[in-house]
C-alpha positions as CSV (number, residue, x, y, z in Angstrom):
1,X,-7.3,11.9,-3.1
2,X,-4.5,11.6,-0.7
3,X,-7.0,13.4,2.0
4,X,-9.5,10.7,1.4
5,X,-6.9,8.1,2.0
6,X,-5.7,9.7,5.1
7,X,-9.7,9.6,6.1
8,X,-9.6,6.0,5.7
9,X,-6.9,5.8,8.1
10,X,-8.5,8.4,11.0
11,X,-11.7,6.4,10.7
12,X,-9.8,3.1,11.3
13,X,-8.3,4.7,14.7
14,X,-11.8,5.0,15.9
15,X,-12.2,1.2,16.0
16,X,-9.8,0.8,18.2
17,X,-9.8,1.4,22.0
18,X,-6.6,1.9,23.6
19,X,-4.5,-0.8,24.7
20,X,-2.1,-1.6,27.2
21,X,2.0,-1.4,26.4
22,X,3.5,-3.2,23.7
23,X,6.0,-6.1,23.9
24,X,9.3,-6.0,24.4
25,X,11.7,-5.3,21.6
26,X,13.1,-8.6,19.9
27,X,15.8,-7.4,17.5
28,X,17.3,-3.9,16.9
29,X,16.3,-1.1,15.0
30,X,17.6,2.1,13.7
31,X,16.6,5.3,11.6
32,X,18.5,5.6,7.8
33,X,17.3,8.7,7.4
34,X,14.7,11.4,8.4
35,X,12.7,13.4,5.5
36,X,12.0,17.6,5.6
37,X,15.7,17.7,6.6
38,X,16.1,20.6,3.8
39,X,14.3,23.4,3.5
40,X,10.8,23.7,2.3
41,X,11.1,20.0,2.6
42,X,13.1,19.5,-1.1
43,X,14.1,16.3,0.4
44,X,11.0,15.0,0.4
45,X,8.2,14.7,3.4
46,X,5.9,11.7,3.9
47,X,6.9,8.5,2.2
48,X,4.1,6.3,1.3
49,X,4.0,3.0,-0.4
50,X,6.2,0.2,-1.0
51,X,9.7,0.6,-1.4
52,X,12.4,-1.1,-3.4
53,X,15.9,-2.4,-3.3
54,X,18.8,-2.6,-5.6
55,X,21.4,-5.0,-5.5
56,X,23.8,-2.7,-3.6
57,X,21.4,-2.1,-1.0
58,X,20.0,1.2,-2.1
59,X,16.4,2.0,-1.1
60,X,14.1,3.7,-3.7
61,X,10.8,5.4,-2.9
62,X,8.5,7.7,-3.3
63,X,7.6,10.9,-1.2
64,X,3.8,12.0,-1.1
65,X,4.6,15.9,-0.4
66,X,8.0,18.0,-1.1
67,X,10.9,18.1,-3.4
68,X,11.8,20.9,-5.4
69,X,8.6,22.0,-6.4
70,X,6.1,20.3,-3.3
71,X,4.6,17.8,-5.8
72,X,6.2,14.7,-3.9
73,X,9.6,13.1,-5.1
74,X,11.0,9.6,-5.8
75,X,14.0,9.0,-3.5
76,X,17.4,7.1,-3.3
77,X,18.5,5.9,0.6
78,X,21.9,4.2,0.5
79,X,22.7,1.7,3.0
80,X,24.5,4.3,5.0
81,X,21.8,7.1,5.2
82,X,22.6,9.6,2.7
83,X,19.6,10.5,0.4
84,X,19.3,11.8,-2.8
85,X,16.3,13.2,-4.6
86,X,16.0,11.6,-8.2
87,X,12.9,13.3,-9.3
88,X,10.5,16.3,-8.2
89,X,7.2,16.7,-9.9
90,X,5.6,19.6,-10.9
91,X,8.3,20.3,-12.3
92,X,5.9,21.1,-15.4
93,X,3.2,23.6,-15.7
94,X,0.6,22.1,-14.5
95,X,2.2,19.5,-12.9
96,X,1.4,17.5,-16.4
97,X,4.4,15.2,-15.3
98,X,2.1,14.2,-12.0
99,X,2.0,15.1,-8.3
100,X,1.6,13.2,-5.0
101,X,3.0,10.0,-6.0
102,X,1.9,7.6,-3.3
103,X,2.3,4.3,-4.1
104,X,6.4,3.6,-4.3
105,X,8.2,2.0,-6.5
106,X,9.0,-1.2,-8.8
107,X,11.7,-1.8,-11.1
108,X,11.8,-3.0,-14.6
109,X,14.0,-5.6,-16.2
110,X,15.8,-2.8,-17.3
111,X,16.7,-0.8,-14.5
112,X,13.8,2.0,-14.8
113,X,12.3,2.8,-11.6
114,X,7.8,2.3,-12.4
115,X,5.2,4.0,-10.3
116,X,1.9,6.1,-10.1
117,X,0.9,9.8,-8.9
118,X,-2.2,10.1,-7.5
119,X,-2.7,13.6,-8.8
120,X,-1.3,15.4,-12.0
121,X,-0.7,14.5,-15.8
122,X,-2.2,15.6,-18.5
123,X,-6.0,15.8,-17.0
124,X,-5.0,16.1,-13.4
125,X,-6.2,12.8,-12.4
126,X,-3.2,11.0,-12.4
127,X,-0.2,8.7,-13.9
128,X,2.1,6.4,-14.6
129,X,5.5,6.7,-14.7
130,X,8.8,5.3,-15.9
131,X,12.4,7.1,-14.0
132,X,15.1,6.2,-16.3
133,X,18.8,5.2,-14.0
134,X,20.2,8.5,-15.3
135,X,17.0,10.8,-13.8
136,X,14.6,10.8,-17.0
137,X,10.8,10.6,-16.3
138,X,8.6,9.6,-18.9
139,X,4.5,9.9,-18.0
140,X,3.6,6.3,-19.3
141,X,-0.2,7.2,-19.1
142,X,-2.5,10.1,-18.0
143,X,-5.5,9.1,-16.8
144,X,-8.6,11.2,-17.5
145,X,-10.6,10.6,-14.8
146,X,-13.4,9.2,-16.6
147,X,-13.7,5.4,-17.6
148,X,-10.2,5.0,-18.0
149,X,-10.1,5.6,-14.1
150,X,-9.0,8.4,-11.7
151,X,-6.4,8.4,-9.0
152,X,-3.8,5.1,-8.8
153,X,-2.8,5.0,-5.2
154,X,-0.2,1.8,-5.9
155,X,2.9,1.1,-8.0
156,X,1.7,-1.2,-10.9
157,X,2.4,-4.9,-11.0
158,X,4.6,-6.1,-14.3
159,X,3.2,-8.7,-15.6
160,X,5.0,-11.1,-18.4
161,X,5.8,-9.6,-21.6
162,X,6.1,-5.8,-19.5
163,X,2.7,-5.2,-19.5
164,X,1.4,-3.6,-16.6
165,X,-1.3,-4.2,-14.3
166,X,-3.1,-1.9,-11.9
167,X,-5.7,-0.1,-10.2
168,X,-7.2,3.2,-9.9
169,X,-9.5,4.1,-6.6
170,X,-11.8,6.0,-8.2
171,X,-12.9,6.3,-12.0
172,X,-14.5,4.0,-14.2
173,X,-18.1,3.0,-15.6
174,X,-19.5,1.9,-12.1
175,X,-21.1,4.8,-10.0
176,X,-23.4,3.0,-7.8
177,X,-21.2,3.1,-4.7
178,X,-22.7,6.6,-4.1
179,X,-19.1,7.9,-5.8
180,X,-19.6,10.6,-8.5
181,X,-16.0,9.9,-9.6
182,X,-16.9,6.4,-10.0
183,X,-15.8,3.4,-7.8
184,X,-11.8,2.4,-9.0
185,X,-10.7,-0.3,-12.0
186,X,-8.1,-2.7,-13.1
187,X,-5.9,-2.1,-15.8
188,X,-3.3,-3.0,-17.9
189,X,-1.0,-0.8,-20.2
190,X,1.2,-2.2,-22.7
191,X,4.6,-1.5,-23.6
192,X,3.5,0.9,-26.6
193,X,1.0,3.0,-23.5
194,X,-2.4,2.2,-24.4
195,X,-4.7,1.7,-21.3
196,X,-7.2,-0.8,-21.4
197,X,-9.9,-1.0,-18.2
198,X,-9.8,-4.7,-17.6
199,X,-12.9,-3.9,-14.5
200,X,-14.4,-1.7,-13.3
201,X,-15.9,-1.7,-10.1
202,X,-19.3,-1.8,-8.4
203,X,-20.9,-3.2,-11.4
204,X,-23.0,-5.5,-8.9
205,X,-26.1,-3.9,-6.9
206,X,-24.5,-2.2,-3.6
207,X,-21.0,-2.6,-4.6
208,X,-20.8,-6.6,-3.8
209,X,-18.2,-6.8,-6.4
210,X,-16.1,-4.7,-4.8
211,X,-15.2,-1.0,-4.8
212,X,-12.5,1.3,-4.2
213,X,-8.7,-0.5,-5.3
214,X,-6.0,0.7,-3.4
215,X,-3.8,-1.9,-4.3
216,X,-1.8,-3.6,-7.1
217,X,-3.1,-7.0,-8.1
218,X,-0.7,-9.5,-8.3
219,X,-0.8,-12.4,-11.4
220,X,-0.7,-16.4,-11.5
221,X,1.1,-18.8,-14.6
222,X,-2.2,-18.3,-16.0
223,X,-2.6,-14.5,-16.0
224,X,-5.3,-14.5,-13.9
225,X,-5.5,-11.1,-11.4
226,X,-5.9,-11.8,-7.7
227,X,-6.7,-8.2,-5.6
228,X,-8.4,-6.7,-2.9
229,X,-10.8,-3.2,-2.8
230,X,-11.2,-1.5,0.4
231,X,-14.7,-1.3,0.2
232,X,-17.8,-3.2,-1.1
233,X,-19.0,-6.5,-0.8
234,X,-20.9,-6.9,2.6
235,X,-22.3,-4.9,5.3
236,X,-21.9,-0.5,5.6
237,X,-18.6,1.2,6.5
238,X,-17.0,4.4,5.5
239,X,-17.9,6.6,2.9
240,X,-18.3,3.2,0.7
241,X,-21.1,0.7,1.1
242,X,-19.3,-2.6,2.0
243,X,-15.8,-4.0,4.3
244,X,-14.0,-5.2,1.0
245,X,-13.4,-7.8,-0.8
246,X,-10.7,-10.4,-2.1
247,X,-11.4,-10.9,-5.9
248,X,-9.7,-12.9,-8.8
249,X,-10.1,-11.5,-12.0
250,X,-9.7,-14.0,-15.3
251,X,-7.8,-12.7,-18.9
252,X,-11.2,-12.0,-20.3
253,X,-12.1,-9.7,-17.8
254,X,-14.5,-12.0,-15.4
255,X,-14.5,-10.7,-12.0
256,X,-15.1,-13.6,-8.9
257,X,-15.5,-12.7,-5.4
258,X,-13.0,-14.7,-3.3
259,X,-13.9,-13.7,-0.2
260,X,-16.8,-10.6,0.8
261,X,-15.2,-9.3,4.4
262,X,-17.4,-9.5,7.6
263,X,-19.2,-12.4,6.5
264,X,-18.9,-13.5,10.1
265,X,-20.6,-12.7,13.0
266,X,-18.9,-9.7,14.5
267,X,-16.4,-9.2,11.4
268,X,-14.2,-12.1,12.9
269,X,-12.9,-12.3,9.1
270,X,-11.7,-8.8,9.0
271,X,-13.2,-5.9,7.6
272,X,-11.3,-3.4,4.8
273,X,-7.9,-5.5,3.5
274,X,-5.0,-3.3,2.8
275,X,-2.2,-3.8,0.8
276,X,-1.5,-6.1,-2.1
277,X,-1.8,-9.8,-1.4
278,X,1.0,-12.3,-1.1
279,X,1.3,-15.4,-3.1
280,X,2.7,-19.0,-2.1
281,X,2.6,-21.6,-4.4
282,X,-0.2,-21.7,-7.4
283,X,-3.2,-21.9,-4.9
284,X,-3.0,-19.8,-1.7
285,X,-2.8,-16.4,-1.0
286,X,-2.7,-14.0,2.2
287,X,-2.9,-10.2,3.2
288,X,-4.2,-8.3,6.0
289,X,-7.3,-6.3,7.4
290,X,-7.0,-2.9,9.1
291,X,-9.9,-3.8,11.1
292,X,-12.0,-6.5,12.5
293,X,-10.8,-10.2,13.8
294,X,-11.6,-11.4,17.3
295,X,-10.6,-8.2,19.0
296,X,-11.7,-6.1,16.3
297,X,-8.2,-4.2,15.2
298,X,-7.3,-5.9,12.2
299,X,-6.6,-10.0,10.9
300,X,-3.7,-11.8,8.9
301,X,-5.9,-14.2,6.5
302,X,-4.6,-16.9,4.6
303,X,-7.5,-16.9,1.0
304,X,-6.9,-20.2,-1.1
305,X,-8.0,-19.6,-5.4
306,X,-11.4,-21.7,-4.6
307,X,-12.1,-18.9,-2.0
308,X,-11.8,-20.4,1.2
309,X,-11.1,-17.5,3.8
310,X,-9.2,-18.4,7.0
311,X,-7.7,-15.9,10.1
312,X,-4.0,-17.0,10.4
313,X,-3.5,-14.5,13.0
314,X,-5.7,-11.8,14.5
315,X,-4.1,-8.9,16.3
316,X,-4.9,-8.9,20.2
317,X,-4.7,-6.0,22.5
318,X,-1.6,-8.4,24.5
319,X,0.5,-8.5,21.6
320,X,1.0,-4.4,21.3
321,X,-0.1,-4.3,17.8
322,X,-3.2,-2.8,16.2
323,X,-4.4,-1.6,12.6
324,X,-1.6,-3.0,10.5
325,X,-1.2,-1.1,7.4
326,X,1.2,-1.4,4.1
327,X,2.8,-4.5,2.6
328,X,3.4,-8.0,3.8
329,X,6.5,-9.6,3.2
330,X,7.0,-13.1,3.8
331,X,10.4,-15.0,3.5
332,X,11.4,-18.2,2.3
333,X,10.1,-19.7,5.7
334,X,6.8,-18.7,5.5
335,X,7.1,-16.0,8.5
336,X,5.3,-12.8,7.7
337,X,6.4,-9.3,8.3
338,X,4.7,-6.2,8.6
339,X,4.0,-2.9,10.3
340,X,1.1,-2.0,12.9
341,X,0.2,0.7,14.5
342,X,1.5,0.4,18.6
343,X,-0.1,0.4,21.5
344,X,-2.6,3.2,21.8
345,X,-4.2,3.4,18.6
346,X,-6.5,5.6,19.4
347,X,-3.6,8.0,18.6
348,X,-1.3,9.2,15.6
349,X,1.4,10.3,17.8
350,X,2.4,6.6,19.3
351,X,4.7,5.5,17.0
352,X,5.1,2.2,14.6
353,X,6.2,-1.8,15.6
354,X,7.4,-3.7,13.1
355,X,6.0,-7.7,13.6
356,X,6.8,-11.0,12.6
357,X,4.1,-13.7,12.2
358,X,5.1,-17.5,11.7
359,X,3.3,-20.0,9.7
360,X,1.9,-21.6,12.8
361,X,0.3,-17.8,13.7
362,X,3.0,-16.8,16.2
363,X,3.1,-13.5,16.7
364,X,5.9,-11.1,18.2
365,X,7.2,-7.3,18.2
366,X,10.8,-7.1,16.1
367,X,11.0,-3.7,17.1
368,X,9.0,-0.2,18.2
369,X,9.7,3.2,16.6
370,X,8.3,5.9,18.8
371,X,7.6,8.9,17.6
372,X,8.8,11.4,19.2
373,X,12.5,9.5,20.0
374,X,13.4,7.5,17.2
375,X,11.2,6.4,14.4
376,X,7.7,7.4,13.2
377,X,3.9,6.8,13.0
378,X,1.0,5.7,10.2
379,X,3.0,2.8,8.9
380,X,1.5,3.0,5.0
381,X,4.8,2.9,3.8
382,X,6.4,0.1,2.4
383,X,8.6,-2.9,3.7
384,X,11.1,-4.3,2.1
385,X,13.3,-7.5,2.4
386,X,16.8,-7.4,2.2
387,X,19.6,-9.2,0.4
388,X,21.3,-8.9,4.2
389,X,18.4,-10.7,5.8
390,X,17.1,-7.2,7.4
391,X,13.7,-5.2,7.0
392,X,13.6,-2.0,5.2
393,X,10.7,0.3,5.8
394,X,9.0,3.9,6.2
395,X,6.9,5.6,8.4
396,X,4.8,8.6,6.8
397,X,5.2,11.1,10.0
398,X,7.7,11.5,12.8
399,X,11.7,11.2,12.6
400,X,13.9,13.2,13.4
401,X,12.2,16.4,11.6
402,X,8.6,15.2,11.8
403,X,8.3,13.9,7.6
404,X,8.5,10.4,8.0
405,X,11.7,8.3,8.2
406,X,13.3,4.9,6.1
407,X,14.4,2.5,8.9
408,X,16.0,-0.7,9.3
409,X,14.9,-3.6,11.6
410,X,17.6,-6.5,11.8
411,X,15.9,-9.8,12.3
């Protein structure tokens, strides 16, 4: 699963060509802490997903690969760099309690830290989880990898009441996408654990309601699901038929296409949105697109609930920034903040810059973590805002011992 995803992410570099050098740095930057510091990596290695923040200015994540027993680890970062590892998985036979947890982390009313494996459980194909404050993991759900869906890349949305929403990139009823594990779902799970597949995907002829969920959907007053697939809708790219789709989905289960990507001439609407969309207000929406725009490397779209579809900002090969990837944050302004891929994306090895986009569509470099110096590339990990002002992120390679890093940018 987590190969697949990594695919995804080589086959975006090769829409890119490579560009000249970034902008200068507008704010300072440094590195909290770099992962594989231990041995065999017990610490953790590549952090993917979106992170979180307590009140004291902890930072809580999730690990793809290493802990104790290399089945990925949820992580603590304190404000001053020391890390501590709060749970290893696998620590089961058969990794029952999951593996390769890759899409962070979310907290309850109640202090639990909530979040997916991609791999593991009872069947293999996956969970949910719950990490208790004191260390306690209890496997929420185990997907089997059949209707009830396969593989959750993200960390489920909580809805009202504490039910939980999410999605699962492959499994459920919809096959068409040319999947044999089937083509992803929504779903919720209650407070008591029972699963219920609110969609499943490519239901339409060539996947034009969407297929392959990499992302939590988020919920409106109503409890209507707003969410984004990587692939389906229109055109052919990747191993799915499609370049994504926006989607809202209604409480009885009624799937609308917002917005089909590349419905413009030369994909100037972006092609394959990442990342869980942003709300403001009742009635508009944005995200981002790893590819397409006007110089083809990726868009920041504004999507209103009627399912008009506009570019707010599409990356340029002058501003140093290409591919963005992850979780947009936007403050109480209105400005935007994210992570790209540098310069030369036609390379893993160039490092990260985290960006700010205004309202207006403004765009500028807060700051560039190079690889090999001080920071990291493949920005999939998450951002985070803090209390302080300051971003919060992760790269998944590079620092100090090549295994990712969790890095502050102040504004």
């Amino acid at each position: 699963m987590v190969n697949r995803m990594l695919g995804l992410a080589a086959a975006a570099f090769a829409l890119c060509v490579v560009l000249s050098a970034g902008s200068a740095q507008a704010s300072s930057g440094k590195l909290l802490y770099s992962f594989c510091a231990a041995a065999s990596c017990a610490d953790g290695i590549e952090p993917q997903g979106v992170l979180a923040m307590d009140s004291a200015g902890n930072i809580y994540g999730t690990t793809s690969g290493g802990g104790a027993h290399a089945g990925g680890a949820v992580f603590r970062v304190s404000s001053a760099g020391k890390e501590t590892v709060l749970y290893s998985f696998c620590t089961k036979t058969n990794c029952t309690d999951g593996k390769q947890p890759t899409g962070g982390v979310v907290f309850d009313s109640a202090g639990n830290l909530l979040g997916t494996t991609s791999g593991g459980g009872a069947s293999g194909n996956g969970t949910v989880f719950a990490l208790s404050p004191t260390g306690v993991l209890t496997v929420l759900y185990s997907f089997a990898g059949g209707k009830d869906g396969e593989g959750p890349l993200a960390a489920p949305f909580i809805g009202s009441g504490g039910t939980l929403y999410g999605t699962t990139y492959e499994g459920g009823a919809g096959a068409s996408c040319g999947n044999s594990f089937g083509c992803g779902t929504v779903f919720s799970l209650s407070s008591t654990g029972k699963e219920t597949v609110l969609y499943a995907f490519c239901k339409l002829k060539n996947c034009a309601d969407g297929a392959g969920p990499a992302a939590a959907p988020i919920a409106d007053s109503k409890g209507n699901l707003y969410g984004d697939t990587l692939f389906g809708g229109n055109g052919s790219l990747n191993v799915f038929s499609g370049d994504g789709v926006a989607f809202k989905l209604s409480k009885s289960g009624q799937e609308t296409v917002l917005h089909a990507f590349c419905a413009e001439k030369n994909c100037t609407d972006g092609i394959t949105p990442n990342g869980s969309l942003v709300a403001s207000g009742k009635k508009t929406f944005f995200g981002q697109t790893i590819g397409g725009g006007a110089s083809e490397i990726g868009t920041l779209f504004k999507l209103t609930s009627k399912g008009k579809e506009s570019v707010v900002y599409a990356f340029d090969r002058s501003d140093g920034l290409c591919l963005p990837e992850g979780n947009l944050v936007m403050d109480k302004a209105g400005n935007f903040y994210g992570k790209a891929v540098s310069a030369n994306c036609t390379s893993e090895g160039d490092g990260t810059n985290v960006f700010e986009v205004t309202p207006s569509g403004q765009a500028k470099i807060l700051y560039f973590f190079f690889l090999s110096e001080d920071g990291g590339s493949f920005p999939q990990a998450g951002l985070v805002l803090g209390n302080d002002g300051n971003l919060y992120g992760a790269t998944q390679f590079g620092g100090a011992n090549s295994g990712g890093a969790v890095f502050e940018v102040e504004k």
